[in-house]
C-alpha positions as CSV (number, residue, x, y, z in Angstrom):
1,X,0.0,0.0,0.0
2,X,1.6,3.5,-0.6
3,X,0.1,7.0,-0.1
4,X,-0.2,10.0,-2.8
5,X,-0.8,13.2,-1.4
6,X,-4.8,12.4,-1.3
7,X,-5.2,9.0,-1.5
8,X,-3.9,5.2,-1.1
9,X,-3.4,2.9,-4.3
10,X,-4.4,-0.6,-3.0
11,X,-4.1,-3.1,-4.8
12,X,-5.8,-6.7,-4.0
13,X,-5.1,-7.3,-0.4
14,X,-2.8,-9.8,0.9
15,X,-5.1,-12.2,2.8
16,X,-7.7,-11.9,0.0
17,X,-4.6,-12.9,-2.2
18,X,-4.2,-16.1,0.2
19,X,-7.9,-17.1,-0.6
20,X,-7.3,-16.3,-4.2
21,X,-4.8,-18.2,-4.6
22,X,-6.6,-21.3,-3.4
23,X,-10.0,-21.0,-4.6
24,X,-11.5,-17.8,-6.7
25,X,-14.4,-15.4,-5.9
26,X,-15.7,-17.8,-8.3
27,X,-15.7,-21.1,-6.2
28,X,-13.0,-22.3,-8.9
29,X,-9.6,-23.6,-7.8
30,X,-6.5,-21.5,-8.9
31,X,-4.3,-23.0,-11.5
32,X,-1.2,-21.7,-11.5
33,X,1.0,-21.5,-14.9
34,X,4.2,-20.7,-16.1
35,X,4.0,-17.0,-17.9
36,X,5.2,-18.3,-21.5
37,X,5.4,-14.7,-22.5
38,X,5.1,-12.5,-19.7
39,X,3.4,-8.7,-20.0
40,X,0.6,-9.3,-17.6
41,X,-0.8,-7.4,-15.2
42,X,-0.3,-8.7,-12.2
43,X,-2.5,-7.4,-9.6
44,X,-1.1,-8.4,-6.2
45,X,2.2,-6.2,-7.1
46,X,1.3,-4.4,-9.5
47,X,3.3,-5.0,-12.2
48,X,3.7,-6.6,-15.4
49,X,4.6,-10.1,-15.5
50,X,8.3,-11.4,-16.9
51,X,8.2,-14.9,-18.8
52,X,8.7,-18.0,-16.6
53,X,7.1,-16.4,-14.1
54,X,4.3,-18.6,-12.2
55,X,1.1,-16.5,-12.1
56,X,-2.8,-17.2,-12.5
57,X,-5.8,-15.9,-13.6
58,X,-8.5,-16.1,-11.0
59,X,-12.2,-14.4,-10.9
60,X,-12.1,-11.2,-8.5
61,X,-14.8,-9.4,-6.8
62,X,-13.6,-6.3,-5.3
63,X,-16.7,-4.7,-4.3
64,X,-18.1,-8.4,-2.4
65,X,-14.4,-8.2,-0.6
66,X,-14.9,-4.8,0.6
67,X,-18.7,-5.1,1.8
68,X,-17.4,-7.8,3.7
69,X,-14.4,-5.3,5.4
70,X,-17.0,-2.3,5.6
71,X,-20.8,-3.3,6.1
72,X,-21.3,-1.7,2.9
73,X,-24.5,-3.5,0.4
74,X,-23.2,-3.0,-3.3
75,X,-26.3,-5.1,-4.5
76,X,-26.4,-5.6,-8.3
77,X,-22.9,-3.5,-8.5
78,X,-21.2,-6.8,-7.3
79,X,-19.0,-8.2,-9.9
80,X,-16.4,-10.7,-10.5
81,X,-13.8,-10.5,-13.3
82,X,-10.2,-12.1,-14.6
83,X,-7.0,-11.0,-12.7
84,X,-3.6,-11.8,-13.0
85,X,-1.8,-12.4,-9.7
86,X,1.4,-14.6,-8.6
87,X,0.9,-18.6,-7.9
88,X,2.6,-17.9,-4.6
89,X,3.1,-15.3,-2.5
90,X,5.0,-12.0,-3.7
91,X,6.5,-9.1,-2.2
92,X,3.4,-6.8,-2.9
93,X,3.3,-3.4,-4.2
94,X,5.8,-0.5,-3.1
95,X,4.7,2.1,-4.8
96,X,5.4,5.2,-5.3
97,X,2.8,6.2,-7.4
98,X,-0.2,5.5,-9.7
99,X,1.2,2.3,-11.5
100,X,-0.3,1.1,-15.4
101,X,-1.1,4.6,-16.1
102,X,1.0,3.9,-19.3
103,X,-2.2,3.4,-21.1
104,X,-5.7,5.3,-21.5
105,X,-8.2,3.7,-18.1
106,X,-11.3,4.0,-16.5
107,X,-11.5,5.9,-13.2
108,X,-14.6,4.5,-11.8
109,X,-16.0,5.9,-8.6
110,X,-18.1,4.2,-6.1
111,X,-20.2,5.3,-3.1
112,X,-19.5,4.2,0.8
113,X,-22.1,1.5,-0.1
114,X,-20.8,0.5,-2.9
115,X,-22.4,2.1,-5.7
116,X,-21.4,2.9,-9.0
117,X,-21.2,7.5,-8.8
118,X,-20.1,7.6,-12.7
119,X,-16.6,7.0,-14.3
120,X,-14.2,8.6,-16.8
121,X,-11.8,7.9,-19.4
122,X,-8.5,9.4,-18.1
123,X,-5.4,9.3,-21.0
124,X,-2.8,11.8,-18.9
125,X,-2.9,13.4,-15.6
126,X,-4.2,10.8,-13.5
127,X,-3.5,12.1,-10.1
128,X,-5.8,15.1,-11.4
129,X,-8.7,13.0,-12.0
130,X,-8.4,11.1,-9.0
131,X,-7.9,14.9,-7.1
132,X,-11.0,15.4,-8.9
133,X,-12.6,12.2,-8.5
134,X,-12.4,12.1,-4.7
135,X,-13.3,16.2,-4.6
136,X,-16.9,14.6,-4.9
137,X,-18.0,13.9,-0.7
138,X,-20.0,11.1,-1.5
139,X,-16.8,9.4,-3.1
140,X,-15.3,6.8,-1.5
141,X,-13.0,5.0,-3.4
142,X,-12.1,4.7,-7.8
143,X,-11.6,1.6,-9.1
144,X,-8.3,1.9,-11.7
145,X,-9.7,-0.6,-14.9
146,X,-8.8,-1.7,-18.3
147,X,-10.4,0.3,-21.1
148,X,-11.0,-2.5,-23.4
149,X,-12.3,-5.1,-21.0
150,X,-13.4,-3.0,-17.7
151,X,-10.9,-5.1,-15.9
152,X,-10.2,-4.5,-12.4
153,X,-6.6,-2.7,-11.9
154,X,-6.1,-1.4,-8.3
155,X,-8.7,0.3,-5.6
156,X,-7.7,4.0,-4.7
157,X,-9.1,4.9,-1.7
158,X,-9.3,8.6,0.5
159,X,-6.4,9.2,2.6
């Protein structure tokens, strides 16, 4: 976990990466691989992958994960999708930071209950848009994702 000057990139925590790497949000077991080619996007550390490297793909649901930490009800917002993480346990993310911003992504922002509050396309300046993003009260945390797919990247929360 590391801290901007108004908020904390998170990325998938460490004992839901435990779970995760056992059985997915999906009731599927993990199956972990050899990278062939590398380039993922590994979401326990994130970074990308390097070939050789033993990782999996495992169905995620960030917002059930944190209902369960905050009492919140995201209702029909719950989700699960694909994310890359290592086969075994990693060093985790150091930051400093707003990692994968190499690329155009999806800030979306939820509500304390976990509610979808709108989203935006963000290309350049991301540490404006999330200054923006989290100038909104009702804003509790953004969800970094994949433009193309709506993938899951990293959490940023207030703080």
């Amino acid at each position: 976990m590391t801290t901007t000057t108004t908020c904390t990139v998170r990325p998938i925590p460490a004992e839901a990466l435990r779970s995760l790497r056992l059985t997915d949000d999906a009731g599927r077991p993990a199956v972990p691989y050899a990278d062939p080619e590398g380039d993922a996007m590994l979401r326990c550390c994130l970074r990308r992958s390097v070939p050789g490297e033993r990782i999996a793909l495992v169905a995620y649901a960030p917002l059930r994960r944190w209902a369960a930490e905050t009492g919140a009800e995201p209702g029909a917002y719950d989700e699960q999708g694909p994310v890359f993480v290592h086969a075994e346990e990693c060093a985790g993310w150091s930051g400093p930071g707003l990692p994968f911003t190499h690329a155009p992504r999806v800030l979306r922002r939820y509500s304390a209950q976990g509610h979808i509050l709108g989203g935006r396309l963000v290309s350049e300046d991301f540490s404006s848009a999330l200054a923006e993003a989290f100038g909104e009260p009702e804003v509790a945390s953004v969800h970094v994702r994949t433009v193309a797919y709506g993938c899951f990247l990293y959490e940023v929360r207030r703080g």
